[in-house]
N, C-alpha and C positions, 0 to 999 in steps of 0.2 A: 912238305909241299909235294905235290905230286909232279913229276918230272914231265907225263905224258899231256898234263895240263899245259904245261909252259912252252913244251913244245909245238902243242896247236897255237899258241900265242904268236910262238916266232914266225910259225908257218903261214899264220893270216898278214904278218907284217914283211913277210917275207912274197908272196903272193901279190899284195895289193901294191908293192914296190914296185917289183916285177912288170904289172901290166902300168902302171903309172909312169916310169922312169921313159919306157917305151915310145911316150909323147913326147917325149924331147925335153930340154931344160923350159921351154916355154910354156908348153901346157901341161904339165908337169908342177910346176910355181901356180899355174892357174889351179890345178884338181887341190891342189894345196889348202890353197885358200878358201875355196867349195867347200870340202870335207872341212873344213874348221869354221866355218861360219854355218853350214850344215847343220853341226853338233852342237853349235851355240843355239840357234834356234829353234833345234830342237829342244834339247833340254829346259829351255824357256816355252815351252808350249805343250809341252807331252803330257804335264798331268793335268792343267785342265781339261785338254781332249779326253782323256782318259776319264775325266769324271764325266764326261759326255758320254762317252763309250758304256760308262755306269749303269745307264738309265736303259741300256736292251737288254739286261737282267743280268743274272747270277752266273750263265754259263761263261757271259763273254767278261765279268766283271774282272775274274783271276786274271784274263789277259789281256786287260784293256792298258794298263801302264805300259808293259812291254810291248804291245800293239802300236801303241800312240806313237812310242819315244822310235821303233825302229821305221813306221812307215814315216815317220817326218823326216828324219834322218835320210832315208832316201829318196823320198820329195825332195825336199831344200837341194841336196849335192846332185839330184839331176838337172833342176830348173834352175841353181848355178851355171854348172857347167853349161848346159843348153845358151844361157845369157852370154858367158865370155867368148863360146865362140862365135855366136853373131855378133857383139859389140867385138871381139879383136880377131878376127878370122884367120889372119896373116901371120905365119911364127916369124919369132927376130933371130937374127943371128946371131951366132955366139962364138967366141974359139973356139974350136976342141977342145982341147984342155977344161975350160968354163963351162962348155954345155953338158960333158959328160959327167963333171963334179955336181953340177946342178941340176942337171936332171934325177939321178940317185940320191941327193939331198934331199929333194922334193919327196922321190919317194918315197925312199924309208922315213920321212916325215909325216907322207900322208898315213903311209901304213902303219906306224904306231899312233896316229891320232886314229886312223879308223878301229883297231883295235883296243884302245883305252874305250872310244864311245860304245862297242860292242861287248866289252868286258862289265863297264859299267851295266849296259844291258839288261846283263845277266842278272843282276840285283833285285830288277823286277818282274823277272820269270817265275810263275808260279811252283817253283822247284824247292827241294830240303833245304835246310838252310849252310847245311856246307856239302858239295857234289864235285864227284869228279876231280877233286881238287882245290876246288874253288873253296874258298871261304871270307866273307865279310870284311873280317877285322885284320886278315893278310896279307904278306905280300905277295900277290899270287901270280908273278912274275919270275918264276925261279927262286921263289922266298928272298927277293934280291930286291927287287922292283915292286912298285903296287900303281900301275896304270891306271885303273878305274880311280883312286884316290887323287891320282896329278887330274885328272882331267875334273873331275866335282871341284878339285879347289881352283884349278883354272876356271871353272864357271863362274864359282863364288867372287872371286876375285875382278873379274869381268862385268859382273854384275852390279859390284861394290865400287871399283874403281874406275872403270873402262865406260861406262855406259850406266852409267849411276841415275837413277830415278826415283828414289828413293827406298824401292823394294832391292832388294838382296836373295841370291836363288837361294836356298835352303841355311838362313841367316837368321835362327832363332839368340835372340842376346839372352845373354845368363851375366849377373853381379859375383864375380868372383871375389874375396875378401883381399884387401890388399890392392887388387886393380881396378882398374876401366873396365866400362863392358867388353865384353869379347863374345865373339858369334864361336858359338858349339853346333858345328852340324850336323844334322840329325839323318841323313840321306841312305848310309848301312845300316843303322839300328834297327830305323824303322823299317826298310824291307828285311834286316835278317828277320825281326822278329814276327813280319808279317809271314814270311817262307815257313818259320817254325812253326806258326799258329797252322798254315796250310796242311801242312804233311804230318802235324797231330789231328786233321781231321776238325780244326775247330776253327770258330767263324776268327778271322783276323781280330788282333784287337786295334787299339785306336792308333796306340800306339806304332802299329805294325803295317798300318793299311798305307795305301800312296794318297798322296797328296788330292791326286783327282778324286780320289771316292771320298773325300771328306776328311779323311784322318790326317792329326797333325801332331806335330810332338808338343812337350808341355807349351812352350811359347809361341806355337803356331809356324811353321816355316810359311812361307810366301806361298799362297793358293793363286795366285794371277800372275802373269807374265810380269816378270823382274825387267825388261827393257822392249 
């Protein structure tokens, strides 16, 4: 794994702490919860947009997934935030001791949820299919950690348990011999293999394409908003 990889990781989690902590233990727990309901909504909405994006042709098609998923991502966590501070305008008080632990809580919170959804991001940038360090089926957290993977299953899980509607965000079931169904999700594969189809110059396969442009793995992951 690449070392200069991990280190722009720390440094965006590092960064977004930084100007978040800054607000105080109060709005600090608020950008918290912005950036995490954010990224939820995003990811529940990105690739049908994305298959809307589809439809103004081939140039903007490569970018329409990672178009979608980053402009909603920061829609939702401005027009959050924008909301908590007219509904709570007033910060609360706190100890010392309490505001300063909570404040930094918050943010190195925020800043590795912002980095997990920006990591994930990456998945669907029309790029090789391993770069700069990154790779797919890695930990690409200092070969230690795999961020982008905590947060897909935080989705999945969120969308299965938390807020269940029947659909499940990328929750294709497979009969395993022996078990129950169990959900295999398809959410790397399919963009590694759409990246690799890219940067060989050939049209994505079905396999490989996002969600919004039509393509789905064998059992189809969820094409409409999981909640």
């Amino acid at each position: 794994m690449d070392a200069a990889f991990g280190a722009i990781l720390i440094l965006i989690v590092a960064v977004v702490a930084w100007c978040v902590a800054g607000e105080g233990a109060w709005g600090a727990g608020l950008t918290f919860l912005c950036v995490l309901f954010a990224g939820l909504l995003a990811m529940n909405f990105f690739e049908p947009v994305a298959g809307m994006l589809d439809t103004m042709g081939s140039t903007v098609q490569d970018y329409s997934d990672l178009a979608a998923l980053m402009v909603l991502f920061t829609l939702f966590t401005f027009l959050g935030r924008l909301a908590t501070d007219n509904i709570a305008p007033t910060d609360i008080e706190f100890h010392a001791a309490v505001h300063n632990a909570a404040r930094w809580l918050f943010g190195v919170g925020t800043g590795y949820a912002t980095m997990a959804i920006l990591l994930t991001a990456l998945h669907t940038a029309p790029l090789p299919r391993n770069f700069i360090g990154f790779t797919p089926e890695g930990r690409n957290l200092f070969d230690v950690m795999a961020p982008d993977r905590q947060w897909l299953g935080f989705t999945q899980h969120v969308s299965e348990k938390v807020l269940h509607t029947g659909r499940v965000f990328d929750g294709p079931k497979f009969n395993m011999p022996g078990t129950d169904q169990e959900y295999w999700p398809s959410f790397p594969i399919r963009y590694a293999t759409r990246r690799q189809d890219l940067a060989a110059g050939k049209k994505p396969s079905a396999l490989g394409g996002g969600i919004g442009s039509g393509a789905a793995a064998p059992s189809g992951p969820a094409t409409q908003p999981t909640f």
